[in-house]
Structures are given as structure tokens and as C-alpha cells.
Backbone as JSON, one array per atom type, in Angstrom:
{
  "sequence": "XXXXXXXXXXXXXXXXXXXXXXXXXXXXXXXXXXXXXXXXXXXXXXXXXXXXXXXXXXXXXXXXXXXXXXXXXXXXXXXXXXXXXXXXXXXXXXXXXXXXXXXXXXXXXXXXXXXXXXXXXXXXXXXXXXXXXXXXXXXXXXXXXXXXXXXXXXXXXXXXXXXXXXXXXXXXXXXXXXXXXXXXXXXXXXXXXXXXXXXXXXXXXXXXXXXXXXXXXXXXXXXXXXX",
  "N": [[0.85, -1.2, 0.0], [0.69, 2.12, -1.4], [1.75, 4.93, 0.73], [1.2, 8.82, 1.56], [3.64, 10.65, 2.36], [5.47, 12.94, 4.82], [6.44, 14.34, 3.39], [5.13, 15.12, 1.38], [3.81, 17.47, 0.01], [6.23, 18.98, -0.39], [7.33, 17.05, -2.12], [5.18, 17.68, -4.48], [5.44, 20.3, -5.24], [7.91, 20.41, -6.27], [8.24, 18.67, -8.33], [6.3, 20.22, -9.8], [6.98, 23.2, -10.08], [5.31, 25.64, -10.54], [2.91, 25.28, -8.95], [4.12, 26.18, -6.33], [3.54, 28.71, -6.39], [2.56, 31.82, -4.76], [0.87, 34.2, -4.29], [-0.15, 37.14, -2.34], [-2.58, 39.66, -1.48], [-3.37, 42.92, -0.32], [-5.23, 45.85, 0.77], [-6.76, 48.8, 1.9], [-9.52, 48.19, 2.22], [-9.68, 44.99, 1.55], [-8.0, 41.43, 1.72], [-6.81, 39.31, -0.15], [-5.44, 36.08, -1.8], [-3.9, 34.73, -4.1], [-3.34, 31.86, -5.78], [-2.19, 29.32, -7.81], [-4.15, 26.55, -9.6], [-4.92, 24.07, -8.0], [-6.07, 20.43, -8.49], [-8.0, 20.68, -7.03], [-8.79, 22.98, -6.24], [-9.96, 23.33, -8.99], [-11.83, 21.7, -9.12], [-13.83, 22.95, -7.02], [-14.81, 25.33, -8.66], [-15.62, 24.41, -10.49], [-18.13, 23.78, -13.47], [-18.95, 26.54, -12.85], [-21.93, 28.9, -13.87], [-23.56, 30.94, -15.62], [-25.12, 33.01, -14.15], [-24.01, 32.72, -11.73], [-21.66, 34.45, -12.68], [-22.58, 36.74, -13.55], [-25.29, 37.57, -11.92], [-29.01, 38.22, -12.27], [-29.04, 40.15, -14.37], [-28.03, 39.88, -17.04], [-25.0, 40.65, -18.9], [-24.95, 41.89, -22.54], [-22.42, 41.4, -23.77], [-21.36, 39.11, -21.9], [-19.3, 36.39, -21.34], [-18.86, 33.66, -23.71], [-18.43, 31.03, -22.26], [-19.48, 30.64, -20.23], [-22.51, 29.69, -20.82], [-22.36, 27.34, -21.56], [-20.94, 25.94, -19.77], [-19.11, 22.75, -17.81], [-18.74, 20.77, -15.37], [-16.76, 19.04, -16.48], [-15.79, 20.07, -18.48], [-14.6, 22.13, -17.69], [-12.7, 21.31, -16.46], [-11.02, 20.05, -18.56], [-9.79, 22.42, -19.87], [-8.56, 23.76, -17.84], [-6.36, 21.52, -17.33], [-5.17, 21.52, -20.2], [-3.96, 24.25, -20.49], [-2.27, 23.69, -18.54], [-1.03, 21.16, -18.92], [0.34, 22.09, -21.57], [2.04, 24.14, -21.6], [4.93, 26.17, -21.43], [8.23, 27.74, -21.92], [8.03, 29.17, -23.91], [4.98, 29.63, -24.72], [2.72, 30.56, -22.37], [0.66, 29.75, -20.43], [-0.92, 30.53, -16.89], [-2.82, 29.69, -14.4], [-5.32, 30.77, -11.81], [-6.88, 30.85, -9.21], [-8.68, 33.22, -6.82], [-9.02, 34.02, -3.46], [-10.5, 34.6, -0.36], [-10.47, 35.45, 3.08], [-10.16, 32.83, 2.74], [-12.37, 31.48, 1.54], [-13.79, 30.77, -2.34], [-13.28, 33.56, -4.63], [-13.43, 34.41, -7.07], [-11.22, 34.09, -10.29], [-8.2, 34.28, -12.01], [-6.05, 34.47, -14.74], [-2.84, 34.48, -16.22], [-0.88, 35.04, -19.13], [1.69, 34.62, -21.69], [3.44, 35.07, -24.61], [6.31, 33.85, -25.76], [7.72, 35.12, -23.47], [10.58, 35.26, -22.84], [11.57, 37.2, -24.43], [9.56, 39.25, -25.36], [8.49, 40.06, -22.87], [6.42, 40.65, -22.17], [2.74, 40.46, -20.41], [-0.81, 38.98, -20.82], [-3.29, 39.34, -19.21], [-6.72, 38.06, -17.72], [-9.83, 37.97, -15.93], [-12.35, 37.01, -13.86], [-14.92, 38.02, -11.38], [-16.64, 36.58, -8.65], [-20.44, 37.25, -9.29], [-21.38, 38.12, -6.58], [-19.29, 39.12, -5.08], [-19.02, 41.39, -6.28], [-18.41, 44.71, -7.4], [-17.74, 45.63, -4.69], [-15.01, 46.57, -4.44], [-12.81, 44.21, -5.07], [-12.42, 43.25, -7.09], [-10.97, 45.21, -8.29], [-8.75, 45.61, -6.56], [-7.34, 42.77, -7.25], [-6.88, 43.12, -9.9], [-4.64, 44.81, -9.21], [-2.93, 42.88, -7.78], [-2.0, 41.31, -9.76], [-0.73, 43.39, -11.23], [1.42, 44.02, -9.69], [2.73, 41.7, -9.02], [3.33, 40.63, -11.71], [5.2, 42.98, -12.74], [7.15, 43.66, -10.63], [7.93, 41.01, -9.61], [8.08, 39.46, -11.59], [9.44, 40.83, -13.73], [8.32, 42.01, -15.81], [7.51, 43.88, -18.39], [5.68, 45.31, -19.48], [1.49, 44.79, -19.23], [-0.82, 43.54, -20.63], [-4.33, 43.95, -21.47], [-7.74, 42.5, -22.53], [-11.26, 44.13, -23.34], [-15.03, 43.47, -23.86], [-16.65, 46.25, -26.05], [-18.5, 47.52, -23.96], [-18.5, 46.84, -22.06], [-18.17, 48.19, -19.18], [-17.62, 47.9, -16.19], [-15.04, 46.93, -16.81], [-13.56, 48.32, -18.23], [-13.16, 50.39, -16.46], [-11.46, 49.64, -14.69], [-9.24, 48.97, -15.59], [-8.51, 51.8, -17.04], [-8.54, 53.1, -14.49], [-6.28, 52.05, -13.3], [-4.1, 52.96, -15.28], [-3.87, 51.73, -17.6], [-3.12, 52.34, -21.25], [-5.18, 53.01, -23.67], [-5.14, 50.78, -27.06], [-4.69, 51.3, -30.73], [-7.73, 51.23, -32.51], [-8.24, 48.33, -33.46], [-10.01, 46.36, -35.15], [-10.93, 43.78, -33.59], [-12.54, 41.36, -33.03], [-14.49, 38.92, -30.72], [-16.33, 36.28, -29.29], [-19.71, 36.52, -28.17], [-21.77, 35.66, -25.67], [-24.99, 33.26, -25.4], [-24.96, 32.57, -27.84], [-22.59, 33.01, -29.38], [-22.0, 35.63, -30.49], [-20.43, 37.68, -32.23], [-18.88, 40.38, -31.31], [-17.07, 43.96, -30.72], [-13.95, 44.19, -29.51], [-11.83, 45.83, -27.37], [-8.31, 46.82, -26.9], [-5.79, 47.25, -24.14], [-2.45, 48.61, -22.83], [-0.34, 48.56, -20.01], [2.1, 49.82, -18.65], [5.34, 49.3, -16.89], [6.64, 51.24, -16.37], [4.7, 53.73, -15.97], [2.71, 52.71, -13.81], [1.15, 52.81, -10.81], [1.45, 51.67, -7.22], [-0.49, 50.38, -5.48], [-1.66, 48.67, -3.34], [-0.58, 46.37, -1.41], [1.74, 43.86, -1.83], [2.56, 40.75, -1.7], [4.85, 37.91, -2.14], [5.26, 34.48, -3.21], [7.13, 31.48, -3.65], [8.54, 31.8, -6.1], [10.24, 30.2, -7.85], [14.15, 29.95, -9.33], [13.47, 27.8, -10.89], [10.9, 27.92, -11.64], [11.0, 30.18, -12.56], [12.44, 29.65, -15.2], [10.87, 27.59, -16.32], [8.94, 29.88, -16.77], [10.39, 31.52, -18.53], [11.46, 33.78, -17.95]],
  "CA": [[0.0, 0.0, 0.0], [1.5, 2.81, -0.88], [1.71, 6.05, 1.73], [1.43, 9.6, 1.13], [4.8, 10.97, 3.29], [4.89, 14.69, 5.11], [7.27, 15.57, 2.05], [4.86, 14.85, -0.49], [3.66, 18.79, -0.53], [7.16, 19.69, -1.16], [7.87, 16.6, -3.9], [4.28, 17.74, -5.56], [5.87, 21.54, -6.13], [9.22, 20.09, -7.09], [7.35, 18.44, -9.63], [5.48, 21.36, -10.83], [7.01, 24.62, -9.39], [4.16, 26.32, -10.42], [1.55, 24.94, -7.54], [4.37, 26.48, -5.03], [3.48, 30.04, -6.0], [1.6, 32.08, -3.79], [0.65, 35.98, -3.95], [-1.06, 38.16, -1.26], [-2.76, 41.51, -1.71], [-4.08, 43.8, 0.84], [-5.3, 47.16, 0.75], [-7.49, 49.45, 3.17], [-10.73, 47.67, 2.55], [-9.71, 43.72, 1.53], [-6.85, 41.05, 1.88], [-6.74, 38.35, -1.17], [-4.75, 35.04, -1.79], [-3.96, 34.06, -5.13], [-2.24, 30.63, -6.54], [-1.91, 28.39, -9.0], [-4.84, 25.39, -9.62], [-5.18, 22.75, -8.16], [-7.11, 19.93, -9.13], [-8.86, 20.73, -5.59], [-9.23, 24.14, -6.75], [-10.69, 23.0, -10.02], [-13.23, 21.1, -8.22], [-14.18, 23.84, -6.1], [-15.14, 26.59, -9.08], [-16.2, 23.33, -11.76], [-19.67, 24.04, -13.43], [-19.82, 28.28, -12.97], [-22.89, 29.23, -14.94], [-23.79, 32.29, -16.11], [-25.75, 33.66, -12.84], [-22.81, 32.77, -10.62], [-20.48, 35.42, -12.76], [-23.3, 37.81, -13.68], [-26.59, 37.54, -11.25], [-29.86, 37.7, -12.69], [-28.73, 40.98, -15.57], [-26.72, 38.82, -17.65], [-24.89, 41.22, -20.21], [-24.75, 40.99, -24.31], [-20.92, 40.69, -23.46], [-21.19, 38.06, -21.48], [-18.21, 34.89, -21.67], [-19.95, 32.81, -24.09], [-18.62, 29.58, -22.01], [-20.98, 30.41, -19.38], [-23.38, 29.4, -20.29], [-21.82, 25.68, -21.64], [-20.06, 25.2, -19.09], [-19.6, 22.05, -16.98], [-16.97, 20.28, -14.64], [-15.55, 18.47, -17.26], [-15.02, 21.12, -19.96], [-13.92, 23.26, -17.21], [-11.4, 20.85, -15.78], [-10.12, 19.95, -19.55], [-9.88, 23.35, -20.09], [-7.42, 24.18, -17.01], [-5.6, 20.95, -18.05], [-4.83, 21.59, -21.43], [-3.25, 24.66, -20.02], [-1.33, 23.13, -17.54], [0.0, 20.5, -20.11], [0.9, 22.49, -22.48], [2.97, 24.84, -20.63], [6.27, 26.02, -22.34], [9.03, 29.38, -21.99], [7.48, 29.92, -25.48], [3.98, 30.08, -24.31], [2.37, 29.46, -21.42], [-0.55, 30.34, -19.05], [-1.1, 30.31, -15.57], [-4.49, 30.44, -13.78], [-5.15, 31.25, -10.39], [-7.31, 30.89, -7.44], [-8.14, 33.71, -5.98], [-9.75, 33.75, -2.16], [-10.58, 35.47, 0.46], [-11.14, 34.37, 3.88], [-10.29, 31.28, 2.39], [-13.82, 31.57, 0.22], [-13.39, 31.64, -3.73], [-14.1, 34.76, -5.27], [-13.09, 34.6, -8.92], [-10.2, 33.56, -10.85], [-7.29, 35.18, -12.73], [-5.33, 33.83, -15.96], [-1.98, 35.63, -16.72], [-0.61, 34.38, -19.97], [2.15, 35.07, -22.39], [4.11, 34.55, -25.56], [8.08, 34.45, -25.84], [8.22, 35.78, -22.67], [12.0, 36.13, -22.3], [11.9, 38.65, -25.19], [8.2, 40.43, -25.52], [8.53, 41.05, -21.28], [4.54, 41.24, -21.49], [2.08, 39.13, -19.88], [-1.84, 39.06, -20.98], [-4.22, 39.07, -18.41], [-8.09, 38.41, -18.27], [-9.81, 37.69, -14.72], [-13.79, 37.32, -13.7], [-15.04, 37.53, -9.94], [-18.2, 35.78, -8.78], [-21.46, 38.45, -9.03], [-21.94, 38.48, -5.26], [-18.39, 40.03, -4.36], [-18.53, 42.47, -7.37], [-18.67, 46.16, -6.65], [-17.11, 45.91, -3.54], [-13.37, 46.56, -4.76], [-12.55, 43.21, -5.29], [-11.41, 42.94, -9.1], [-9.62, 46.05, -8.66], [-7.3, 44.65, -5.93], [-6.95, 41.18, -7.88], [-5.86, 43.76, -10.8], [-3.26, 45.22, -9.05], [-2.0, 42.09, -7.4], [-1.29, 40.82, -10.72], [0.01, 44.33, -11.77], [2.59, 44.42, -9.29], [3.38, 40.46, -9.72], [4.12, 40.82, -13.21], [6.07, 44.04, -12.49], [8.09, 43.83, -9.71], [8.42, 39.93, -9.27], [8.09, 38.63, -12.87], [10.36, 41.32, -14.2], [7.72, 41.99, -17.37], [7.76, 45.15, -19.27], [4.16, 45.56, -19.83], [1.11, 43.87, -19.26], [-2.08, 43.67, -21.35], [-5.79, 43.28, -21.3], [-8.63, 43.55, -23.52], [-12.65, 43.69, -22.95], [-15.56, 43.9, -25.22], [-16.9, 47.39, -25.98], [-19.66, 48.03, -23.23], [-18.33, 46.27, -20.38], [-17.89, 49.59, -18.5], [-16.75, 47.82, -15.43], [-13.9, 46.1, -16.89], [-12.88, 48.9, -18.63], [-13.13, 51.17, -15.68], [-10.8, 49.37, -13.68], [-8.07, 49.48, -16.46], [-8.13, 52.78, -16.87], [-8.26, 53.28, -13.07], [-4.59, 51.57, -13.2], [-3.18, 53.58, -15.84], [-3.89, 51.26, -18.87], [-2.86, 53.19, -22.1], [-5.77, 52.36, -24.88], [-4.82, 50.91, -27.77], [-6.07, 51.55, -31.4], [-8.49, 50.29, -32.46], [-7.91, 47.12, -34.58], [-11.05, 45.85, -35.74], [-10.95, 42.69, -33.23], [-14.37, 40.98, -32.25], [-14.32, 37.96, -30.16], [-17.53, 35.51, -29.74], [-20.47, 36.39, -26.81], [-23.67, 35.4, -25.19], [-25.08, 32.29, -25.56], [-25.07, 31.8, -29.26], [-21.02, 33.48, -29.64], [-22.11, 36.6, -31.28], [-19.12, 38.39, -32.39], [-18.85, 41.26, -30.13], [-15.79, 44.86, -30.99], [-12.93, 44.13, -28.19], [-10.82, 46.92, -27.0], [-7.13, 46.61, -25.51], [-5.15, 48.3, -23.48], [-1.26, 48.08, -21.99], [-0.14, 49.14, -18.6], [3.94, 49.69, -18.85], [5.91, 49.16, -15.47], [7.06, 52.85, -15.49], [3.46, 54.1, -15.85], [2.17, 52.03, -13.18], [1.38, 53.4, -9.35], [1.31, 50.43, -6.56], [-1.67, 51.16, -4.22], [-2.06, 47.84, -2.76], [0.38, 45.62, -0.68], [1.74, 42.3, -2.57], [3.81, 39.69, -1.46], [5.1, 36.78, -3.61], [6.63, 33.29, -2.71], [7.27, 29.98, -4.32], [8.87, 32.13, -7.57], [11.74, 29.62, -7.53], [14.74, 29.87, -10.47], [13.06, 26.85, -11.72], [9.94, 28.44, -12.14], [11.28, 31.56, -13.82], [13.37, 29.08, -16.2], [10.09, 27.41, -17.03], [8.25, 30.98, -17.96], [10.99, 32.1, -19.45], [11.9, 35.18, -17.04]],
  "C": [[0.88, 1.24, 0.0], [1.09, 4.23, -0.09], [2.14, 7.43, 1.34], [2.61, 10.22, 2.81], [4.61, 12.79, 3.36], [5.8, 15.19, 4.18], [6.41, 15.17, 0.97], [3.98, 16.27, -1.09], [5.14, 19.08, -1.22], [7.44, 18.59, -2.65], [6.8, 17.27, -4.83], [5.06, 19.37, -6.19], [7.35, 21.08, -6.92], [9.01, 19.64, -8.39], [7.15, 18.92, -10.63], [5.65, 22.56, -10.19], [5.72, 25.69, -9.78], [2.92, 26.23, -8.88], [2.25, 25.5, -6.33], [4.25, 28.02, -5.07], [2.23, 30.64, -5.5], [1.7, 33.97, -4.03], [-0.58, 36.15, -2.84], [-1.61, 39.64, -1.17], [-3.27, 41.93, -0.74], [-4.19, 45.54, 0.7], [-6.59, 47.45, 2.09], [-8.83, 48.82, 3.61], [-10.59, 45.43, 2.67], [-8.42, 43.07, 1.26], [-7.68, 39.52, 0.6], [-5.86, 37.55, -0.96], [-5.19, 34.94, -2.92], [-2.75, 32.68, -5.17], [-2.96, 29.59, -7.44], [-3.13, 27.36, -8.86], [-4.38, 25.11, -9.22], [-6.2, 21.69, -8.65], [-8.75, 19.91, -7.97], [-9.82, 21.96, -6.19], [-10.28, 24.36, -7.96], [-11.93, 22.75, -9.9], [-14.11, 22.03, -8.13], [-15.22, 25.13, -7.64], [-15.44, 25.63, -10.83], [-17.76, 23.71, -11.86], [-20.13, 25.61, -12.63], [-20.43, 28.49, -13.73], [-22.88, 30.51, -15.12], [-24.17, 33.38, -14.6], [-24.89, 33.79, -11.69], [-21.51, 34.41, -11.33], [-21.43, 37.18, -13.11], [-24.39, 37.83, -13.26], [-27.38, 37.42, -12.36], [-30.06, 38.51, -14.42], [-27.57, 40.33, -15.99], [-26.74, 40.18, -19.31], [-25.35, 40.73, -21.93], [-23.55, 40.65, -24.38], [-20.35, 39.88, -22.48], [-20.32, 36.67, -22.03], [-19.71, 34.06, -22.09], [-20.19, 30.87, -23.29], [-19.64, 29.63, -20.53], [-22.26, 29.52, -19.31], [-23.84, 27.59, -21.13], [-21.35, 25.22, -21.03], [-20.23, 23.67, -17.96], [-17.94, 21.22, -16.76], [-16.13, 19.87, -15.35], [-14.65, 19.14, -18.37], [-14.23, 22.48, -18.81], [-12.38, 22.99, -16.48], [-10.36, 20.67, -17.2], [-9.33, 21.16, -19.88], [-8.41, 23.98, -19.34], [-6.23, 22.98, -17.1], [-4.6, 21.01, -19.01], [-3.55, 22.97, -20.97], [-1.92, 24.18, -18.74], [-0.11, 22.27, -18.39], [0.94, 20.61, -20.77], [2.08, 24.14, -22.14], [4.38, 25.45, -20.98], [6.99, 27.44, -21.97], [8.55, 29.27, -23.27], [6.38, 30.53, -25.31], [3.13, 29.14, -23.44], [1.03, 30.24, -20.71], [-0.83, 29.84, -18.27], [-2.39, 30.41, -15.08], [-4.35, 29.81, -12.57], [-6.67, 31.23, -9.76], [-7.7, 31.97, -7.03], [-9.28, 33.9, -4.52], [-9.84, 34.83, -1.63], [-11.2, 35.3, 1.72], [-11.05, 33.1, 3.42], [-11.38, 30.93, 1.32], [-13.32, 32.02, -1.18], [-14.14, 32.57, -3.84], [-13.74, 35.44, -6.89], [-11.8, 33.91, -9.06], [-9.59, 34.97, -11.87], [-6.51, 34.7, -13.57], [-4.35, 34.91, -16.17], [-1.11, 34.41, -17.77], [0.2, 35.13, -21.15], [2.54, 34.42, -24.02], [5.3, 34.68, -25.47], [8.35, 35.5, -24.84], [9.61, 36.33, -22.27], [12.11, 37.25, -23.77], [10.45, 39.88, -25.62], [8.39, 41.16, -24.05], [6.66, 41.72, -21.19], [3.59, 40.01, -21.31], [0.45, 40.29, -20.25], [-2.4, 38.63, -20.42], [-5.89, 39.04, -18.48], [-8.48, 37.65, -16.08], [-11.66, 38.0, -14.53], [-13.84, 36.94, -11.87], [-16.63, 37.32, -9.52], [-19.0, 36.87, -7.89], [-21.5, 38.93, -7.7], [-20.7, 39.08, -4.36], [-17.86, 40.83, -5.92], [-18.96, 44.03, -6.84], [-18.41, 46.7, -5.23], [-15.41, 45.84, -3.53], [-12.41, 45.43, -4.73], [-11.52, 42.97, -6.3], [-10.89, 44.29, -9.25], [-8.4, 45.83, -7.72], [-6.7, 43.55, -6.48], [-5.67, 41.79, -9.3], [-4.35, 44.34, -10.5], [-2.24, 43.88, -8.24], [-1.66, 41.21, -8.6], [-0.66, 42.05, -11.49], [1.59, 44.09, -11.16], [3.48, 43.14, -8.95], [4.29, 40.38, -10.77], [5.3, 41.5, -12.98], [7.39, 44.04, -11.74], [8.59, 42.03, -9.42], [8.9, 39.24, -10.22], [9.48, 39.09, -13.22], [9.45, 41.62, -15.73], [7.88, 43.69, -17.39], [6.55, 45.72, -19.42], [3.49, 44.55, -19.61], [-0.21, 44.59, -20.26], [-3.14, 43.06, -20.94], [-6.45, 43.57, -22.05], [-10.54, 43.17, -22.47], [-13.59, 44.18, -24.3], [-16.06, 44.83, -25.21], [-18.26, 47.41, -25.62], [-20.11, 47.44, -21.87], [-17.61, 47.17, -19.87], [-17.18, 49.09, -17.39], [-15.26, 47.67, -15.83], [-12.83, 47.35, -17.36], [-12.25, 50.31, -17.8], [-12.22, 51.22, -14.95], [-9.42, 49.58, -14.56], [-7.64, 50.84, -16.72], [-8.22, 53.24, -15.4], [-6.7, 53.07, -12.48], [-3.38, 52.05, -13.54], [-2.99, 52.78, -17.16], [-3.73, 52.81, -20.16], [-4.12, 52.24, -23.24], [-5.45, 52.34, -25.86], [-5.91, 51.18, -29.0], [-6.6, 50.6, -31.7], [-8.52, 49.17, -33.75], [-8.81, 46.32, -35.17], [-11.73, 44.2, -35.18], [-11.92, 42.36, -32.56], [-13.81, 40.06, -31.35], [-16.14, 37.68, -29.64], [-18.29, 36.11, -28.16], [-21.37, 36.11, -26.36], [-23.55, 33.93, -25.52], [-24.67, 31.58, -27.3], [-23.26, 32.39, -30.18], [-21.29, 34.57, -30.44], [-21.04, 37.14, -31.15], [-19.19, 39.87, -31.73], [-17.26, 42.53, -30.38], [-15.33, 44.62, -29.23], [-11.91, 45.36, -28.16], [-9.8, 46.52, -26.35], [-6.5, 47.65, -25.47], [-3.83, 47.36, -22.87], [-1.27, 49.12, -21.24], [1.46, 48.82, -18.56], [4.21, 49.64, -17.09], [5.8, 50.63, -15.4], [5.76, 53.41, -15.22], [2.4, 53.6, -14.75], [2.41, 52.67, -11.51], [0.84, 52.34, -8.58], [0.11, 51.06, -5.94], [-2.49, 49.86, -3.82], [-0.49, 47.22, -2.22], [0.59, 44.36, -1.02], [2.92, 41.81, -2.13], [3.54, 38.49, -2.48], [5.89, 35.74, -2.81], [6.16, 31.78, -3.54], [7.95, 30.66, -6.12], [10.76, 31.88, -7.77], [12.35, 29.77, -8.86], [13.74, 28.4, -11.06], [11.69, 26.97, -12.6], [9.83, 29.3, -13.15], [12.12, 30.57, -14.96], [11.97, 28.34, -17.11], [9.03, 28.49, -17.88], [8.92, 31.88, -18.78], [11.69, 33.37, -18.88], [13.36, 34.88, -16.28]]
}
């Protein structure tokens, strides 16, 4: 029979240095925890529908997997990412808590990170802790991740044109809008093509106004994203 031993947290990050990173945000009103999936984690936030990320006013730019979603396409989904994983291109997704309680998730994801130095972020937090400064702390604890721990150069985001929050909080940060490039992307139930807007946020341009700590961002980790 075999026995799980009190080193088998540290062999599972040795493993997969990813699962040993950990961020912390805190500002005047709320304290966050972000990290890496697990397959616990997976579990935990498997089968979000539509009503869980947008109550009972469900936008027209609403994530079209809303409202397909289900444990298994949501676990393949964070899989496939995990898998496929590379210093060429890779993406991370995250956890993030509070009190221990989920309260959304966060994806930071690049290309040729050791020479672009920019990471693309996208991040949703569940309806019932929205509007209480939530997803603008989550934003800056992946601002000042990237920034100050990663070592990136810029980060990016986009949203679709008439999601006022999303875009509120970006320019709240110091996002620079870019032009406009003619780029839709699919929404609602039936994937209607939908005009997307992005924006970058450069290190120098960037003002901290939350409190972030970082740990588990071992050389082995930065060798796998390329940093």
C-alpha cells in the first residue's frame, strides 16, 4: 500500500514549481490570496454558470462559455493549459480567495516571454463580491506580480466594448488604450461576435496602491516561464 509521506507537498511543487506560487494583496478595505490550480481548486469553481459570474442581468458581453459550461469542460480546459505549458507560451491560472472563500479567478498568460517582457491578463469575480473593490485589488495584485516579481515590461488586457466595469478598472490603473484594430471575439449564448478593445499598462506608468507579497517564484519556475 502505498503512503502519502509529510514531504509529499514539497515533492508535488518540485514536480510542478508552479503549484508552489503564492501571492497576497491587501489594501485598506480587503486582503486576497492568489495561486496556482489545483485539481482541488478546479473542483471547487467546476460548473460556474452564467448567474454565478453575472446575477440575474446577464450582459450581451457576457463569456460565451458560461453558459456551456460544466466540470468536465472546465477541468479539460485548465488541463490543457497546464500540459501544455512552455518558456514559449504558457498560461497560468489562479485561485483567488478570500477568507479562504473563492471569489473569482485570474489567468496571466504570455508569448516568448523572455523577449516580448509582457504578460496578458483576463480575470472574472463571482457576481456576489462584485462592486465591492474586489477585481480592482486582484488587478493590481497581478500588476505588481508581473512588475516587480516577474520582471515583465508591460502587461495587457482587452474587454468587449460596453463592459464599462472592466474597462473602468483598467483605466483606473493607468492602462494606455490601444487603437483600435477591428478585433471581435464571440459572446452570449449563441457566440455573437462582439468589438474588443485593448489596453497596456507599462511598469514605469504604473502606481502600486495595494500591498503584494510573492513566494514559491523559484529559479526553476522563472526558467520554465521564461523570465
Amino acid at each position: 500500500m502505498l503512503r502519502m509521506t509529510v514531504d509529499s507537498e514539497a515533492a508535488l511543487v518540485d514536480m510542478w514549481p508552479p503549484f508552489g506560487l503564492r501571492i497576497a494583496a491587501r489594501d485598506d478595505r480587503h486582503e486576497i490570496a492568489v495561486r496556482v490550480l489545483r485539481d482541488e481548486d478546479v473542483a471547487r469553481i467546476a460548473g460556474v454558470g452564467v448567474h454565478d459570474v453575472y446575477g440575474d442581468d446577464v450582459p450581451e458581453h457576457a463569456f460565451p462559455w458560461v453558459f456551456h459550461n460544466s466540470p468536465q469542460s472546465s477541468a479539460q480546459h485548465r488541463w490543457f493549459n497546464r500540459a501544455n505549458l512552455s518558456s514559449e507560451e504558457w498560461s497560468l491560472d489562479f485561485l483567488v480567495t478570500a477568507g479562504g472563500e473563492p471569489i473569482g479567478v485570474v489567468d496571466m498568460r504570455s508569448s516568448d516571454f523572455a523577449h516580448t517582457r509582457e504578460v496578458s491578463t483576463g480575470s472574472w469575480v463571482f457576481h456576489r463580491f462584485q462592486g465591492q473593490g474586489f477585481g480592482t485589488l486582484v488587478r493590481h495584485a497581478v500588476a505588481q506580480f508581473c512588475f516587480d516579481h516577474l520582471g515583465a515590461a508591460s502587461i495587457a488586457s482587452d474587454w468587449v466594448v460596453g463592459n464599462a466595469a472592466s474597462e473602468s478598472v483598467s483605466r483606473k490603473l493607468g492602462y494606455e488604450l490601444l487603437p483600435d484594430d477591428g478585433e471581435t471575439t464571440p459572446c452570449g449564448p449563441e457566440g455573437k461576435p462582439r468589438p474588443v478593445r485593448r489596453g497596456r499598462l507599462r511598469a514605469a506608468d504604473y502606481t502600486p496602491a495595494a500591498r503584494v507579497e510573492c513566494a514559491g517564484l523559484t529559479p526553476q519556475l522563472r526558467t520554465m516561464l521564461g523570465a
